[in-house]
N, C-alpha and C positions, 0 to 999 in steps of 0.2 A: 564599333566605337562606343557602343555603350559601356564598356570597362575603366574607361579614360577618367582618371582621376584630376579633380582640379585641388591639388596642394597649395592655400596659403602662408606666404611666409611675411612677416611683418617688419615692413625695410624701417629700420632706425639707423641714427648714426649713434653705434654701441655695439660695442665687440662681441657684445652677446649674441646678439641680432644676426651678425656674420657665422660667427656659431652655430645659431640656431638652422642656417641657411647649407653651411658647409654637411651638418647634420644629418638633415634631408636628400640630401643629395647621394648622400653615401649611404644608407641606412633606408631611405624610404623610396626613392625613386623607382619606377618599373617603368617599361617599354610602352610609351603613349600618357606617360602623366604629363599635365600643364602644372609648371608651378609657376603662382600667381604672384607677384612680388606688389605687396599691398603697401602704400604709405599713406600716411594721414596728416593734414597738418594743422595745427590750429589757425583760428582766423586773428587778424593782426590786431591789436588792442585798442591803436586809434584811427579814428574814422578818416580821420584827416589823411588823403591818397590814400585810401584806401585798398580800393582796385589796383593801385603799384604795388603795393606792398604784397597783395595776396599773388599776383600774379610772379612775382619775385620768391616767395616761398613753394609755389606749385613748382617754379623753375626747379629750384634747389633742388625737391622731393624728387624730380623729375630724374637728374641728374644724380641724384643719394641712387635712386632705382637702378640707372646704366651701371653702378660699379660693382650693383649685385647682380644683375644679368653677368657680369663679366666674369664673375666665380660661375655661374651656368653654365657659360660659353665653355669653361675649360673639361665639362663633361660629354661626353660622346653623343652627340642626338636628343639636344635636351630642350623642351618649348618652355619657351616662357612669355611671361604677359604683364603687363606693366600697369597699375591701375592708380593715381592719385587724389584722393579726396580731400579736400574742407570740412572739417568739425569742430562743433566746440567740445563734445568728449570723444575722445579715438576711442574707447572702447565700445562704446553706441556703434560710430560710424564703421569700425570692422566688420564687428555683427551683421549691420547691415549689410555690407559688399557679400561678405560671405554666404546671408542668405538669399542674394539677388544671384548669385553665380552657382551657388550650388553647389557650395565645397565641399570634399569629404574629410577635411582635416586643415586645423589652423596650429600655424607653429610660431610663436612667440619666445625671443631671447628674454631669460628673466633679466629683470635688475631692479632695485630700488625704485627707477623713475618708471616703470611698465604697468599698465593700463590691468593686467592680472594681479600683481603687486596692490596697487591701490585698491583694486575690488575687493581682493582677500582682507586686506586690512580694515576696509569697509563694510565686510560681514555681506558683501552682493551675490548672491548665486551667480555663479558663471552658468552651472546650464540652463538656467533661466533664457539666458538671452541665445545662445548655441545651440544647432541640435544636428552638428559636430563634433569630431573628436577633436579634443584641443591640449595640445602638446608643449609644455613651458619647458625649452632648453637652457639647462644651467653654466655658467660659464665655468671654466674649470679655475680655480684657487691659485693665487697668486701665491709667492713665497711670503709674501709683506702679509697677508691676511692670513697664512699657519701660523703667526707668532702669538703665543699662549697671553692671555690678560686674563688679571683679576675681576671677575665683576661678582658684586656681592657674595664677598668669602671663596670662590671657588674659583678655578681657572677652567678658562673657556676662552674661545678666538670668537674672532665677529661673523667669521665665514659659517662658525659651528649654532652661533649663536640664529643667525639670518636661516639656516638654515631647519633649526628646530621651530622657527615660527612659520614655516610654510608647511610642516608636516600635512596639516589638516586643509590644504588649496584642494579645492573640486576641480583638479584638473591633473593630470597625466605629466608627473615631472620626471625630467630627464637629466641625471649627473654624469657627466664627460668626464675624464680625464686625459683626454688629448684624440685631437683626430691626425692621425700618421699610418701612412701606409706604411707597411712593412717594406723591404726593398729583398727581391729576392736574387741571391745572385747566379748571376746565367754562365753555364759552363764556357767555358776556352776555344771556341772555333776550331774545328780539326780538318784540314785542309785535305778536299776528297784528292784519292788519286785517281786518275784516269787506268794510269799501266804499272800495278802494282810491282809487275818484274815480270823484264822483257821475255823471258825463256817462258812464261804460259801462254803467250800467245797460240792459241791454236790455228793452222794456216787449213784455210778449204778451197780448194782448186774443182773449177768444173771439171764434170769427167766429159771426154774427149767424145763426141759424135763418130760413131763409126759409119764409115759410108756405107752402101750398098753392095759395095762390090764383097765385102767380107760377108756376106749372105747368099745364100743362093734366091734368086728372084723366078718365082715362079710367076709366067706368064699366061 
């Protein structure tokens, strides 16, 4: 058992996230990994029911978690582990799951609102806090986001543009262009014959016991 990888994957509700998850699956999983399906949620703003409130958001995260177990479920022998915490920053509070568990790899869907997003933008060392490999899966381009725009004199898209400001992320990115199996087509069934034709039949008749009497018996 000491081979047994524990994969975290960071359950958001964002298509990326499911991405990042389908990803993994296909790409990194081996025989005896755990992947760890992490969510985080913030704590509620007012005090007032408090404790309803947070315990209504853990519900959620609870429940966001089951529908990415359920992309698990659809791969052959796959463990998974469900973990939901309370924090005022997710990206603190990952770090921490991660080094309480002992991961050997964190996989996060990029996007705008993601906790790697903001640190880069923030100038934070990611492996500061990590001392994991940490993997930002990119979602793959919409048609709406290839459409060419002007910005300052030159044409560029947003997808091109979001993209040149991560160059420089301390962390291991990933650009998709579709997860699809390929579909291989399986030949025609050829119906065996038993009696390919009747006349090969070969026929073997026991040979016949000769009695005694066609011997001479010496006494």
């Amino acid at each position: 058992m000491g081979d047994v990888r524990r994969i975290v994957v960071v359950v958001e509700d964002k298509e990326a996230a499911r991405t990042a998850l389908q990803w993994a699956l296909h790409n990194l999983l081996r025989q005896g990994d755990v992947i760890v399906l992490l969510h985080v949620f913030s704590p509620p703003p007012s005090r007032k029911k408090k404790s309803t409130a947070a315990r209504n958001l853990r519900r959620h995260g609870y429940h966001l978690a089951l529908s990415f177990r359920e992309i698990c479920d659809s791969f052959f022998n796959t463990h998974t582990e469900i973990i939901v915490r309370e924090g005022e920053d997710d990206g603190r509070m990952i770090a921490q799951v991660v080094k309480e568990i002992g991961a050997s790899m964190l996989l996060v869907g990029l996007h705008q609102h993601s906790f790697l997003y903001r640190w880069a933008m923030s100038g934070i060392d990611v492996a500061r806090y990590f001392d994991c490999k940490v993997m930002a899966i990119k979602q793959p381009s919409s048609p709406e986001q290839l459409t060419p725009a002007k910005v300052k004199g030159h044409k560029t898209s947003p997808s091109t543009a979001t993209s040149d400001s991560l160059t420089n992320f301390d962390f291991s990115q990933v650009e998709i262009s579709g997860l699809q199996v390929p579909e291989v087509p399986t030949p025609p069934k050829v119906p065996y014959r038993l009696c390919p034709s009747p006349h090969a039949i070969l026929w073997r008749t026991r040979p016949r016991r000769r009695s005694k009497d066609q011997y001479g018996v010496v006494s």
